[in-house]
MIBA-398828 format. One record per residue: residue number from 1; x, y, z of N, C-alpha, C in turn. Coordinates in Angstrom, 2 decimals, m for minus. Example, Ala and Ser with C-alpha at 12.3 -4.5 7.8 and 13.67 -1.06 7.14 Angstrom:
<rs>
  num       nx       ny       nz      cax      cay      caz       cx       cy       cz
    1    13.19    m5.69     7.80    12.30    m4.50     7.80    13.20    m3.30     7.80
    2    12.85    m2.25     7.08    13.67    m1.06     7.14    12.90     0.03     7.87
</rs>
This chain:
<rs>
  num       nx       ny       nz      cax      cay      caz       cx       cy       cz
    1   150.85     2.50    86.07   152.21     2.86    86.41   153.11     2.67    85.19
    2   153.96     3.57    84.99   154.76     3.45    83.67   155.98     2.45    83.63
    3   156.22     1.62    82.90   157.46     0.79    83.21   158.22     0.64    81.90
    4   159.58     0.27    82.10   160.12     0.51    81.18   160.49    m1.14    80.70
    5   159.95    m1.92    79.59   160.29    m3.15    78.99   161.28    m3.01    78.53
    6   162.41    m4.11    78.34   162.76    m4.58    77.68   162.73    m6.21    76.78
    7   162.58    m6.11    75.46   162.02    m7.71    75.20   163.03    m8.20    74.34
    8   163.89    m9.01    74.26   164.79    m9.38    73.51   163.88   m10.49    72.42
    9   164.41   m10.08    71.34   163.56   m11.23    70.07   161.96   m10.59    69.91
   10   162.20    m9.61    70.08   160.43    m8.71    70.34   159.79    m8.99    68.62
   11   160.40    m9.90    68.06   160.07    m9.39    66.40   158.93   m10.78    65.71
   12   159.29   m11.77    66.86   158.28   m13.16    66.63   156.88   m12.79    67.03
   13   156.34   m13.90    67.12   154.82   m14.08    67.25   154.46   m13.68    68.62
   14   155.40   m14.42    69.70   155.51   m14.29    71.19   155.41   m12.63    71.40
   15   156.45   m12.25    70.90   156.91   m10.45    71.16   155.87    m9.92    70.56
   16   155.35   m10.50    69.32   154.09    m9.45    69.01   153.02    m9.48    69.78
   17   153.01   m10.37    70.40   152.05   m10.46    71.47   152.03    m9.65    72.53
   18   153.14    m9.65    73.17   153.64    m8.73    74.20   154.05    m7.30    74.16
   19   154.67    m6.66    72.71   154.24    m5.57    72.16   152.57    m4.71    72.45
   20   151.88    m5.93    71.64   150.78    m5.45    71.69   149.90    m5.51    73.10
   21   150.26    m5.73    74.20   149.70    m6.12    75.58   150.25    m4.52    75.92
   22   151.53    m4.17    75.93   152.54    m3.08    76.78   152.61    m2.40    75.62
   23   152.05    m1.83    74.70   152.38    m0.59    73.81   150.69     0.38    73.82
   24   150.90     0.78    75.27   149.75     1.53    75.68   149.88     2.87    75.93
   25   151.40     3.33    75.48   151.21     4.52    75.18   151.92     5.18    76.60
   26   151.83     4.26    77.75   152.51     5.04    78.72   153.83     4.47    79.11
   27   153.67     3.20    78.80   155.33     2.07    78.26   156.51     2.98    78.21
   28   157.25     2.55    78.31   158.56     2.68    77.13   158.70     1.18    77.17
   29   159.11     0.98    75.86   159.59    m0.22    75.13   160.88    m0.51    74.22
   30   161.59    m1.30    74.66   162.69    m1.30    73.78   162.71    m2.88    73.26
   31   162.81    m2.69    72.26   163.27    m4.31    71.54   164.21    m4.38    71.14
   32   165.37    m5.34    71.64   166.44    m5.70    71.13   166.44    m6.53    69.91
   33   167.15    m6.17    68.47   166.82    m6.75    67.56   168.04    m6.51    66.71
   34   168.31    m8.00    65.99   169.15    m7.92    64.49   169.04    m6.86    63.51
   35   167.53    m6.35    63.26   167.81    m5.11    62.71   168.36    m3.81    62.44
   36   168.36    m2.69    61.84   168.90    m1.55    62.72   168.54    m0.93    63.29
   37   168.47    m0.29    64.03   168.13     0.70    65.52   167.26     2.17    64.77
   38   166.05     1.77    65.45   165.02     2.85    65.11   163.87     2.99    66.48
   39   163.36     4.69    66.02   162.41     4.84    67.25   161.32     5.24    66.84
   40   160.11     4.71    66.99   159.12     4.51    66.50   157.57     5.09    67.99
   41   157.31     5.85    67.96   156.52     6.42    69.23   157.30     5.74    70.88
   42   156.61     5.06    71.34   157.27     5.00    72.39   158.30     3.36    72.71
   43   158.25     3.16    71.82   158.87     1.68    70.89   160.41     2.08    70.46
   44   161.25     1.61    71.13   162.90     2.04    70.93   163.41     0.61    70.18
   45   163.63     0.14    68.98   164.27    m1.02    68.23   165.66    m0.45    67.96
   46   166.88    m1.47    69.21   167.90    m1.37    69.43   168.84    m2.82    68.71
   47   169.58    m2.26    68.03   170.16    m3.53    67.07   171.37    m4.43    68.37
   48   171.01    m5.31    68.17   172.41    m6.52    69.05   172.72    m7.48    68.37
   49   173.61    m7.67    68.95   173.95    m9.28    68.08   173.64   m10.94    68.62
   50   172.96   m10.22    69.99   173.11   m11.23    71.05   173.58   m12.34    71.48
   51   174.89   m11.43    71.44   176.14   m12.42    71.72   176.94   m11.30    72.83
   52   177.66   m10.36    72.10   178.53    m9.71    72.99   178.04    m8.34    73.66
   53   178.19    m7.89    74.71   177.83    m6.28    75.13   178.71    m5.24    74.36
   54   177.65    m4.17    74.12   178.30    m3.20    73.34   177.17    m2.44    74.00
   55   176.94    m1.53    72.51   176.11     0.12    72.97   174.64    m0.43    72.96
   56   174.24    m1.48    73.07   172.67    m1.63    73.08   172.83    m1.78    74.67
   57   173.90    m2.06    75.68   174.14    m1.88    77.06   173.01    m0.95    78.35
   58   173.57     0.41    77.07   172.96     1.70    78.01   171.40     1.73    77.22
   59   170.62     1.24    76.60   169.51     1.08    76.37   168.25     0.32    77.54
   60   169.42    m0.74    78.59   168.76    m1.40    79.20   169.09    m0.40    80.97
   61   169.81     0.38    80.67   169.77     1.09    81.88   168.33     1.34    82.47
   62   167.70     1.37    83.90   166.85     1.84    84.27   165.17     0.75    83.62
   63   165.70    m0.03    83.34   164.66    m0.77    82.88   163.94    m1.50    84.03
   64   162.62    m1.92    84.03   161.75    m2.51    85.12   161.92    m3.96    84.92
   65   161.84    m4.47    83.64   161.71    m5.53    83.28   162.50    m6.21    81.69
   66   162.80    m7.22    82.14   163.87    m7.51    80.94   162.77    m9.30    80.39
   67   162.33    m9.26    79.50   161.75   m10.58    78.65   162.87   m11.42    77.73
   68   163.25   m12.63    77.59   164.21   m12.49    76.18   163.91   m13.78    76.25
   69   163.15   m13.50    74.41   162.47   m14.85    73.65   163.21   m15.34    72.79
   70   164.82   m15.03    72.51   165.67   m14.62    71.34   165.63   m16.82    71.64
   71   165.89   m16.97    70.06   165.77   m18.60    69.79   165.27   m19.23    68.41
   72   166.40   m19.42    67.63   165.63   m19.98    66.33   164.79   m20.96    66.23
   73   164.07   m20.46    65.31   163.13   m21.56    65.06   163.26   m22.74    65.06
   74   162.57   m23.83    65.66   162.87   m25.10    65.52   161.75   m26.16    64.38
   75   161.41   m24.92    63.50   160.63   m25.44    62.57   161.75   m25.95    61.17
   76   162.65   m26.36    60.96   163.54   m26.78    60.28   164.18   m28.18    60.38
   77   164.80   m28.24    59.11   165.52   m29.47    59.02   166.60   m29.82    60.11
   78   166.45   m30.92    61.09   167.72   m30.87    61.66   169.15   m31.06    61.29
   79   169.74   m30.29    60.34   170.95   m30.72    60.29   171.83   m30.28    61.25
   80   173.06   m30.33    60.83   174.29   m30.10    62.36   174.41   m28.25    62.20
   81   174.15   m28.00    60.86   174.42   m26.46    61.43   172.93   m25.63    61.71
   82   171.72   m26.40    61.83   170.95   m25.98    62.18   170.38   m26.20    63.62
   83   171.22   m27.23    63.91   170.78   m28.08    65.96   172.13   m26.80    65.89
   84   173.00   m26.70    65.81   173.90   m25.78    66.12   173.90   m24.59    66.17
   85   173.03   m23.95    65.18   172.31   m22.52    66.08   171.05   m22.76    66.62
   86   170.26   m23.62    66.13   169.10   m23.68    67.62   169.79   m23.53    69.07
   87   170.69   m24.13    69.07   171.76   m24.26    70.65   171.95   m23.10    70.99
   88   173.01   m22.11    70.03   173.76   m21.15    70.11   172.80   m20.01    70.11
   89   171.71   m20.04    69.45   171.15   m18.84    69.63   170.19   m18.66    70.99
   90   170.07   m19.70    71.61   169.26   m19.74    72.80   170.45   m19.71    74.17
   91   171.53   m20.09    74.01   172.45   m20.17    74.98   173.07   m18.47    75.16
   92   173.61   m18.08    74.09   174.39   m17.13    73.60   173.42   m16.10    74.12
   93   172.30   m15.87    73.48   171.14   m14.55    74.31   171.23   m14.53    75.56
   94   170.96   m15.45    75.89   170.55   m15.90    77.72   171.86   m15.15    78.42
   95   173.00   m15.77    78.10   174.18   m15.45    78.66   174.58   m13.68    78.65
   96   174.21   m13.62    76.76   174.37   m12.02    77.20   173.64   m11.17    77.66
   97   172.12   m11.61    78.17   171.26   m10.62    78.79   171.71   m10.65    80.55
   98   171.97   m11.97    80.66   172.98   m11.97    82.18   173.74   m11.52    82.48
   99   174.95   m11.19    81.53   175.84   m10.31    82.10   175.71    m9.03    81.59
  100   174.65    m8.51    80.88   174.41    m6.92    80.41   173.74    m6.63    81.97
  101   172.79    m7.68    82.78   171.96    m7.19    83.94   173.19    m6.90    84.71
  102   173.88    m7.79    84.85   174.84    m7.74    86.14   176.01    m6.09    85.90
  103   175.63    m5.65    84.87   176.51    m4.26    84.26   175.73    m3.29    84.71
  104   174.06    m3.60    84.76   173.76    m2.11    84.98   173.90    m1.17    86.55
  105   173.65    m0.10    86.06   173.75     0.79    87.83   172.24     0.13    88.19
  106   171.70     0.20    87.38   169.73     0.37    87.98   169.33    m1.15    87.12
  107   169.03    m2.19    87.55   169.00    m3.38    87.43   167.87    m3.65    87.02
  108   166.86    m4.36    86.55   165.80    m4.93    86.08   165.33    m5.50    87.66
  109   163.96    m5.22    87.91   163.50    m5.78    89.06   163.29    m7.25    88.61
  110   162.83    m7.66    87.99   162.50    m8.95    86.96   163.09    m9.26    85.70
  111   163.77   m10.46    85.74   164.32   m11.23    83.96   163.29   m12.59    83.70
  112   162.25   m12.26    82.95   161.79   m13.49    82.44   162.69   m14.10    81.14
  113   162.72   m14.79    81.30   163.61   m16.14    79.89   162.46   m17.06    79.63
  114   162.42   m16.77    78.13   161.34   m18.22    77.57   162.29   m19.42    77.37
  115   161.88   m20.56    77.66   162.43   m21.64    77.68   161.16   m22.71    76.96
  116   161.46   m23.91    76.86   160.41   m24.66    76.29   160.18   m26.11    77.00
  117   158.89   m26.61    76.90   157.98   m27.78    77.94   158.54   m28.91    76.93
  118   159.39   m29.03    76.11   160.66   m29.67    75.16   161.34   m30.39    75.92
  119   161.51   m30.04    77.14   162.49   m30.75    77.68   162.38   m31.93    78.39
  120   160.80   m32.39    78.37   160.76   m33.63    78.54   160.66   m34.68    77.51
  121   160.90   m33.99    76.40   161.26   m35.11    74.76   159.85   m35.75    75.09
  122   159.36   m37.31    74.44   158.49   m37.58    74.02   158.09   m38.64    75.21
  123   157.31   m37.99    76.09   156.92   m38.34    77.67   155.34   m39.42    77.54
  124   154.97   m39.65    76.43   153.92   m40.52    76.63   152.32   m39.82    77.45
  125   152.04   m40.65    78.01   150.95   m40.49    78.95   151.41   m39.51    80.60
  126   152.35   m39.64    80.48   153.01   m39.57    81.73   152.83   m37.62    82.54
  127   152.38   m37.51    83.58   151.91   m36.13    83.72   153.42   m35.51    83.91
  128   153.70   m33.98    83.66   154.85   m33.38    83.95   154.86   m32.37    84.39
  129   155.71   m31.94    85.28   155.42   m30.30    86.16   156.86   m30.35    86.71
  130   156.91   m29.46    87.17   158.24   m28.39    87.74   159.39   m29.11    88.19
  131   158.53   m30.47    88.63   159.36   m31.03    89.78   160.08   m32.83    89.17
  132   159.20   m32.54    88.06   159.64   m33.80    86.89   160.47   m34.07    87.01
  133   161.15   m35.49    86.08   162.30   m35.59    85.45   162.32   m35.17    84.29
  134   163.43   m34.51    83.80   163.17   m34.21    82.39   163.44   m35.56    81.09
  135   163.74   m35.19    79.89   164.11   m36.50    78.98   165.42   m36.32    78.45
  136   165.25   m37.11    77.05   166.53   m37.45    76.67   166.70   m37.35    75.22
  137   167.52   m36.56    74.57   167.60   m36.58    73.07   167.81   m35.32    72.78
  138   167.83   m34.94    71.14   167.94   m33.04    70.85   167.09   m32.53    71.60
  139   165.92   m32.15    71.45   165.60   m31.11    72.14   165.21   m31.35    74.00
  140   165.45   m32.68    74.39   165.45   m31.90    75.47   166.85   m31.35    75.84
  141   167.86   m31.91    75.27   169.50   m31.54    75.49   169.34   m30.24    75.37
  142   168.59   m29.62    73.93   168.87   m28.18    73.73   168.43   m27.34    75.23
  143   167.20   m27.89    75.24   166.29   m26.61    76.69   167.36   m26.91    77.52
  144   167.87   m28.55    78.33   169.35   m27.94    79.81   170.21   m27.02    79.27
  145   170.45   m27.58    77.65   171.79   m26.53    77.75   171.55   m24.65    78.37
  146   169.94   m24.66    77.66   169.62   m23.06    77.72   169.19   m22.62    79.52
  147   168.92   m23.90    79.68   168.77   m23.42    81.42   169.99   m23.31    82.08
  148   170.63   m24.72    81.75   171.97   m24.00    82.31   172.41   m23.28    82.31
  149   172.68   m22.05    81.03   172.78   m21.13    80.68   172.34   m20.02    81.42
  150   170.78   m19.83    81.93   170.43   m19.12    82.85   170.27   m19.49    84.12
  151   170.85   m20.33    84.63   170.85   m20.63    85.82   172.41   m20.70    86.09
  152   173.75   m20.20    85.35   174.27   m19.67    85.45   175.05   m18.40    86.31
  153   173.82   m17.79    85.87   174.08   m16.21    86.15   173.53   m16.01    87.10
  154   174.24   m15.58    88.30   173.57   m15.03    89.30   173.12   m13.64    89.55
  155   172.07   m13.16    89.50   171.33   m11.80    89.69   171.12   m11.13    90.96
  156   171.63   m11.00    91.65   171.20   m10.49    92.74   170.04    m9.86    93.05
  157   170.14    m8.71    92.14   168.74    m7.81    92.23   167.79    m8.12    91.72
  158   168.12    m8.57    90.81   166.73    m8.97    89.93   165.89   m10.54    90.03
  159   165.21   m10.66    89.95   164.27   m12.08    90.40   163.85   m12.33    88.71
  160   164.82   m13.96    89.03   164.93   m14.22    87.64   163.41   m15.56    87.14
  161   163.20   m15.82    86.36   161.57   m16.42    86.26   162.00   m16.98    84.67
  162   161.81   m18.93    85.05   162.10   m19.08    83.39   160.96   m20.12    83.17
  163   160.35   m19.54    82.08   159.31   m20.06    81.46   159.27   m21.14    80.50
  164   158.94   m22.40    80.64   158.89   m23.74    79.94   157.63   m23.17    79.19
  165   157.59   m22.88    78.05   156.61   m22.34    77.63   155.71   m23.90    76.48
  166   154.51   m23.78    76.56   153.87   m25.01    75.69   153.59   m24.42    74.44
  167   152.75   m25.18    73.73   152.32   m24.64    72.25   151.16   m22.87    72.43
  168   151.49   m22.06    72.47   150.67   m20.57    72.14   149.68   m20.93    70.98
  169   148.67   m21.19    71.22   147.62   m20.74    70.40   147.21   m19.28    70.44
  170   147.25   m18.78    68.80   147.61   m17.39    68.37   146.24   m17.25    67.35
  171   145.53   m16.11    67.68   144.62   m15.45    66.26   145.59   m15.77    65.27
  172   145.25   m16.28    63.99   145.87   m16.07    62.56   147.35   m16.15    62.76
  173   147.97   m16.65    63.93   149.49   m16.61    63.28   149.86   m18.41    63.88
  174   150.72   m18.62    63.66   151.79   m19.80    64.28   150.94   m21.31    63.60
  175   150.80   m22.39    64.83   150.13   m23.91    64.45   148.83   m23.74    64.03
  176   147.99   m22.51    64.27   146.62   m22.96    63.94   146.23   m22.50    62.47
  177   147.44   m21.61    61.94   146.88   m20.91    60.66   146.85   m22.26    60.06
  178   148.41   m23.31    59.42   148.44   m24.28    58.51   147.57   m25.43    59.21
  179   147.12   m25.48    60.50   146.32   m26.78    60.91   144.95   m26.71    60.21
  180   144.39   m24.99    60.71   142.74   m24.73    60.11   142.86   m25.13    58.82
  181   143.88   m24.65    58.34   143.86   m25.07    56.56   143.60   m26.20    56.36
  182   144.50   m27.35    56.68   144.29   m28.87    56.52   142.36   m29.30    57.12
  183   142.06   m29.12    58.15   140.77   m29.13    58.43   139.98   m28.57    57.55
  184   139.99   m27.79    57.30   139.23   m27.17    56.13   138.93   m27.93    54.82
  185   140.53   m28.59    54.34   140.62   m29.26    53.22   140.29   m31.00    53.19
  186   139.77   m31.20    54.27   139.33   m32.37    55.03   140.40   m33.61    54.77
  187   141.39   m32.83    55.07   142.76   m33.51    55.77   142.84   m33.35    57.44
  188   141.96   m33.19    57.97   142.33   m32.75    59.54   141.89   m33.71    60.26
  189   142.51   m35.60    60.24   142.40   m36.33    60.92   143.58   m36.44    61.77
  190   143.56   m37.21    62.56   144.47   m37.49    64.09   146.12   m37.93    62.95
  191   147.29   m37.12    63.79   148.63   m37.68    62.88   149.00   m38.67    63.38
  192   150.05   m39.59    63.20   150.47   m40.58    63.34   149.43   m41.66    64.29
  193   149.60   m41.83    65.50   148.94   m42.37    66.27   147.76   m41.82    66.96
  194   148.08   m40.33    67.00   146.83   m39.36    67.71   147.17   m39.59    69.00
  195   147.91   m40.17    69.98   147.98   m40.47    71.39   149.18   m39.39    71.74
  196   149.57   m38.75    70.63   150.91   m37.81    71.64   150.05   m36.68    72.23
  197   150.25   m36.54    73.21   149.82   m35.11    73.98   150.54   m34.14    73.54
  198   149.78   m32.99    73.43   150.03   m31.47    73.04   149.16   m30.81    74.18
  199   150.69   m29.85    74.86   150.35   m29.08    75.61   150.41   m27.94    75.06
  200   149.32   m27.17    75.33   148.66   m25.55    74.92   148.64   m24.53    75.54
  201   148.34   m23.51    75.54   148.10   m22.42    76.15   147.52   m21.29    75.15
  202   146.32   m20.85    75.61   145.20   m19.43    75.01   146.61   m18.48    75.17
  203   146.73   m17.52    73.41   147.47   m16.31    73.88   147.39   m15.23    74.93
  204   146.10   m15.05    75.59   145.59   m14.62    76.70   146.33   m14.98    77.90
  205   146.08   m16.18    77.96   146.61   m16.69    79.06   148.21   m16.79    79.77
  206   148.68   m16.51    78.16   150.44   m16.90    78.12   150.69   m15.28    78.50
  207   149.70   m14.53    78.09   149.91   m12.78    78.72   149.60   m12.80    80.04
  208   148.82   m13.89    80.51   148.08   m13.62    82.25   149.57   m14.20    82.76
  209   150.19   m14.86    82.42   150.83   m15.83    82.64   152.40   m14.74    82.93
  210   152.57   m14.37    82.21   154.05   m13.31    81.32   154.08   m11.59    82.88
  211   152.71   m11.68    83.18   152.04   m10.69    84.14   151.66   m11.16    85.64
  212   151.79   m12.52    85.72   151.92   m12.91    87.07   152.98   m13.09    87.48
  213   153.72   m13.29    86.78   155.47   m13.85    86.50   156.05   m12.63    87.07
  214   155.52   m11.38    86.47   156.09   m10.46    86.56   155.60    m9.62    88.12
  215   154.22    m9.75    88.62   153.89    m9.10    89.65   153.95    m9.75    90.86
  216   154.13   m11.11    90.90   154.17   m11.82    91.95   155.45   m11.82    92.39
  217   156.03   m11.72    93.37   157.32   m11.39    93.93   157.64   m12.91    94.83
  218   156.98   m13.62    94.47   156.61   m14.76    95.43   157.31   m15.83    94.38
  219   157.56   m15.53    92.86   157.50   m16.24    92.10   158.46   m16.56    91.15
  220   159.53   m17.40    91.48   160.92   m17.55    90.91   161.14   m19.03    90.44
  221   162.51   m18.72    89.51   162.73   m19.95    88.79   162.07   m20.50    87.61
  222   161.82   m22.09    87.93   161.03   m22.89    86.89   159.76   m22.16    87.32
  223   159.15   m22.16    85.76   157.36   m22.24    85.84   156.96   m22.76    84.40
  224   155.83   m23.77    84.76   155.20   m24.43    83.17   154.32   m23.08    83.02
  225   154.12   m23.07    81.11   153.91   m22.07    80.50   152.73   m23.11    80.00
  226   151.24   m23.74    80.39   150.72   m24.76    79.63   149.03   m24.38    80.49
  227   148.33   m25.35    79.45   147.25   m24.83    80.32   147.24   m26.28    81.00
  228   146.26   m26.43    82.09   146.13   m27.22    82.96   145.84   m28.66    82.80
  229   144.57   m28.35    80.88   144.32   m29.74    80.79   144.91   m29.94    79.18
  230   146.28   m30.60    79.18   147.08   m30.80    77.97   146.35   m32.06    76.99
  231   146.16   m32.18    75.43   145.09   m32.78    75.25   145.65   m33.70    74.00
  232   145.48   m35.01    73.81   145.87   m35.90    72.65   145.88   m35.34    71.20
  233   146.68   m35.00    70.47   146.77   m35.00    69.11   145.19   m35.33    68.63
  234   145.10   m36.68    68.56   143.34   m36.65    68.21   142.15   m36.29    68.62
  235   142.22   m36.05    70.04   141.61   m34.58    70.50   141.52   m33.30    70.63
  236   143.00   m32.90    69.62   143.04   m31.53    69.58   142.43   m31.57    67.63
  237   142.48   m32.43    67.07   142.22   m32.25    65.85   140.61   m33.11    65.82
  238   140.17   m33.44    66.37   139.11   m33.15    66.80   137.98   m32.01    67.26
  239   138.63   m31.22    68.46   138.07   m30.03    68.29   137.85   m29.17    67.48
  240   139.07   m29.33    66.82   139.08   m27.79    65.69   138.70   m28.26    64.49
  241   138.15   m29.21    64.01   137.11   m30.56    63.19   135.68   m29.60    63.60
  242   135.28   m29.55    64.78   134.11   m29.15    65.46   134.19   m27.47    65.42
  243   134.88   m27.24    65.40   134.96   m25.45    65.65   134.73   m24.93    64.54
  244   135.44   m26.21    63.36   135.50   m25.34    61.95   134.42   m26.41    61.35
  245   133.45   m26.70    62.34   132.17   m27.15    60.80   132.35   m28.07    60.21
  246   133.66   m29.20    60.39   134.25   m29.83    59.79   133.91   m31.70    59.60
  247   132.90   m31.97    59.34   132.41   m33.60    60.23   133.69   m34.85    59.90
  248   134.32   m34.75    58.82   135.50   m35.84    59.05   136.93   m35.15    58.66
  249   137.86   m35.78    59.11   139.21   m35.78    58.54   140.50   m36.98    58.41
  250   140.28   m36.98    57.26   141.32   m38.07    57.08   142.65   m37.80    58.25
  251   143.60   m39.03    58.42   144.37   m38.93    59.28   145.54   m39.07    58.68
  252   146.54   m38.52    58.60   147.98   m38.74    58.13   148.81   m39.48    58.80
  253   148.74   m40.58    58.43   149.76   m41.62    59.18   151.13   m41.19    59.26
  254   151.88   m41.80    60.22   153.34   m41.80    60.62   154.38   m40.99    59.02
  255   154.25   m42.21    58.45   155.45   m42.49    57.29   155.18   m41.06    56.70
  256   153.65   m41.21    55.67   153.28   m40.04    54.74   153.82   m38.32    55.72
  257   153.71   m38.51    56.78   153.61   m37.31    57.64   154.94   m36.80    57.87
  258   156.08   m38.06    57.73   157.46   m37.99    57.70   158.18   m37.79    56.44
  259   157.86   m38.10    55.28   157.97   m37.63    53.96   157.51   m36.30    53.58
  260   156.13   m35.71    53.91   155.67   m34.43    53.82   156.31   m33.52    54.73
  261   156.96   m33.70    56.17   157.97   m32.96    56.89   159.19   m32.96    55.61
  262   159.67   m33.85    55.59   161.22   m33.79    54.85   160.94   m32.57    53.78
  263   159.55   m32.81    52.53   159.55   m31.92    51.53   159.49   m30.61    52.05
  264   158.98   m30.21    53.23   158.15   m28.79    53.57   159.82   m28.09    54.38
  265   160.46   m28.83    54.45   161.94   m28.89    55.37   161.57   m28.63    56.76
  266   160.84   m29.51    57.31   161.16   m29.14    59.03   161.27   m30.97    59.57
  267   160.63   m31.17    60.63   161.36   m32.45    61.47   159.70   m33.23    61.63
  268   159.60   m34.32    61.54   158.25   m35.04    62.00   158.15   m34.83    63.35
  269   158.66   m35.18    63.88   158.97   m34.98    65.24   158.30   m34.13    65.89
  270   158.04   m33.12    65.36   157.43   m31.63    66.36   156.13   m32.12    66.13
  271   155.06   m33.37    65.34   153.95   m33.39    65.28   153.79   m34.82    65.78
  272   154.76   m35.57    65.96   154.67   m37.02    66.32   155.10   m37.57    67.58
  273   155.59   m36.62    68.17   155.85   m36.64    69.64   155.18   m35.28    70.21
  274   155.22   m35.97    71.70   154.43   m35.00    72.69   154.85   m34.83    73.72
  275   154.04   m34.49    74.78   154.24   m34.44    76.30   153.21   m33.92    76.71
  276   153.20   m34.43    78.16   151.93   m34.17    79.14   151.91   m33.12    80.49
  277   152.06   m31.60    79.62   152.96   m30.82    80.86   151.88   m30.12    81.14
  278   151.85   m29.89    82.91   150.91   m28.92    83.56   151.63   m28.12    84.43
  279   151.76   m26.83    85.22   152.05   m26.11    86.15   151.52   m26.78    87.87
  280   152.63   m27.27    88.28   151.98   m27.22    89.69   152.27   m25.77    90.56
  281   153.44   m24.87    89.84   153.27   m23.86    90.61   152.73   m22.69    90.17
  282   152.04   m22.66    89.31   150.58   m21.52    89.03   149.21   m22.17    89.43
  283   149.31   m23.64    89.62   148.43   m24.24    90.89   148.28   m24.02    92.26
  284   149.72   m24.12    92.98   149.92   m23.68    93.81   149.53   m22.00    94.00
  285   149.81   m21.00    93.15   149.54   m19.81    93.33   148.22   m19.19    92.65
  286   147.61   m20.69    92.74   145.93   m19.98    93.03   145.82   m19.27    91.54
  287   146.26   m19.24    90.22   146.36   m18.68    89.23   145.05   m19.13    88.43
  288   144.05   m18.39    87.95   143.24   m18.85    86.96   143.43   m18.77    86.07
  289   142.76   m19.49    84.99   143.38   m19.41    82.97   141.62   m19.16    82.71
  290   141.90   m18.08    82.00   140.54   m17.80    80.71   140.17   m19.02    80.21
  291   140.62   m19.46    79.89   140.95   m20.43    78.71   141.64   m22.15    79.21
  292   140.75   m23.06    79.84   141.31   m24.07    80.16   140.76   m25.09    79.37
  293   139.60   m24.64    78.55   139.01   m25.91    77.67   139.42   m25.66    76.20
  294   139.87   m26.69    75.88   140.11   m26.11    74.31   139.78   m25.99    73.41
  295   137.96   m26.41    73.42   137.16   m26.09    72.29   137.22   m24.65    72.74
  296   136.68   m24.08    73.55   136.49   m22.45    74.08   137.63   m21.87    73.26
  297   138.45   m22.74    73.67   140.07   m21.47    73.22   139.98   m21.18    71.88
  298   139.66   m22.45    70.84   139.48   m22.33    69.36   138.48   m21.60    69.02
  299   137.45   m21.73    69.49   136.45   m21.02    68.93   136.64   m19.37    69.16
  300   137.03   m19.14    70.45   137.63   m17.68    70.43   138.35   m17.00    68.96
  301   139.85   m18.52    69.08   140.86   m17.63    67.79   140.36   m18.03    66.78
  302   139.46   m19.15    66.36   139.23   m19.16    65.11   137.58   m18.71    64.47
  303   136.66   m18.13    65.44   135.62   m17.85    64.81   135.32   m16.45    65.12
</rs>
């Protein structure tokens, strides 16, 4: 059946993903993007600012489905004008894809919003799902602000679906390109303590996932974006030790790991804290994952 996407931020790793899932030729696709506005086979790249409504408006007319991954990177230094568009660029999208829906004649049957499993800050051992408490600090502040944001807007027509999304394990792009490297260079021991949990998800799965979201009519609101069994820092660098042939790896303690963040300019933080997030409601809806073990998953993207 032909449907018409729309994906806001279609230009990251996520969107290339989803590009390449829905650019089958019977699609229409539009990506809302900072760039300028070009049409490329059945691929419409519509420039916004994603902030205010203008003429990228009538682009979303008649659309089936609206995605929007729009959100700077949080691979950077935290300073104040960089927590300040991490904020703004995740608040500001959200808001204007809400009130561009609430403009159209012919409404989006579905708005998925990526959101992030961030928002329980650095949760320990402790299991997390839908029904959690969340935490406390930048980033989980950033994810309420962005839910609030979409939980905001009321949609009438459309059935809105926001995705706490975990770490995407990607063929050749995102955490596993610079991790394989370090393993390789037999730097790929456990970081700081090795006890923070990292929750994952097979790119497969985050598509099974992006497609149940979307066909299940049963299926609104919060949903964890993670696979089922979320796995210790020293068990995830462990596996991929084993996947890549690798028999030891030194471990980068705390400090060294916080000095090598500062030089590379991003935050220790995204490797020294964790969380322990699972879906109870893709449990509940009987959902299977390709991909629930995570040697399987590596060996898929990396061999």
């Amino acid at each position: 059946m032909k449907r018409k996407i729309i994906i806001a931020g279609g230009s990251g790793f996520l969107g290339s993903l989803l590009i390449k899932k829905y650019d089958t030729g019977n699609n229409e696709i539009v990506i809302l993007t900072r760039r300028k506005s070009y049409k490329h086979k059945n691929i419409s790249y519509v420039n916004w600012d994603a902030v205010t409504l203008s003429d990228w408006l009538a682009d979303l007319e008649g659309g089936d489905i609206i995605i929007n991954l729009v959100g700077k990177s949080v691979n950077c230094r935290y300073t104040e004008s960089n927590k300040k568009e991490i904020i703004d660029s995740r608040v500001n999208a959200t808001l204007a894809i809400g009130r561009a829906i609430n403009k159209l004649k012919q409404p989006p049957k579905v708005w998925i919003n990526a959101g992030s499993a961030a928002i329980f800050g650095n949760s320990g051992d402790e299991i997390k799902d839908e029904y959690s408490e969340t935490g406390n600090g930048f980033s989980p502040g950033v994810c309420k602000q962005w839910e609030a944001a979409f939980n905001s807007i009321e949609t009438p027509y459309t059935r809105k679906i926001f995705l706490r999304i975990g770490l995407v394990l990607q063929k050749n792009e995102g955490l596993l390109k610079p991790f394989t490297r370090l393993v390789k260079f037999g730097l790929g021991g456990k970081i700081g303590s090795g006890e923070q949990y990292l929750s994952w998800i097979h790119e497969k799965d985050f598509i099974k996932v992006v497609e149940v979201a979307i066909s299940n009519e049963a299926i609104k609101g919060i949903v964890h974006c993670t696979s089922p069994f979320p796995v210790t820092n020293k068990d995830f660098m462990k596996a991929l030790r084993l996947v890549c042939n690798m028999p030891f790896g030194i471990p980068g303690p705390a400090p060294f790991t916080k000095i090598g963040a500062t030089l590379i300019g991003t935050e220790a933080e995204l490797v020294l804290t964790g969380r322990r997030v699972v879906s109870k409601v893709l449990e509940e809806k009987k959902f299977r994952f390709e991909y629930e073990n995570l040697e399987n998953a590596l060996r898929d993207l990396i061999n």
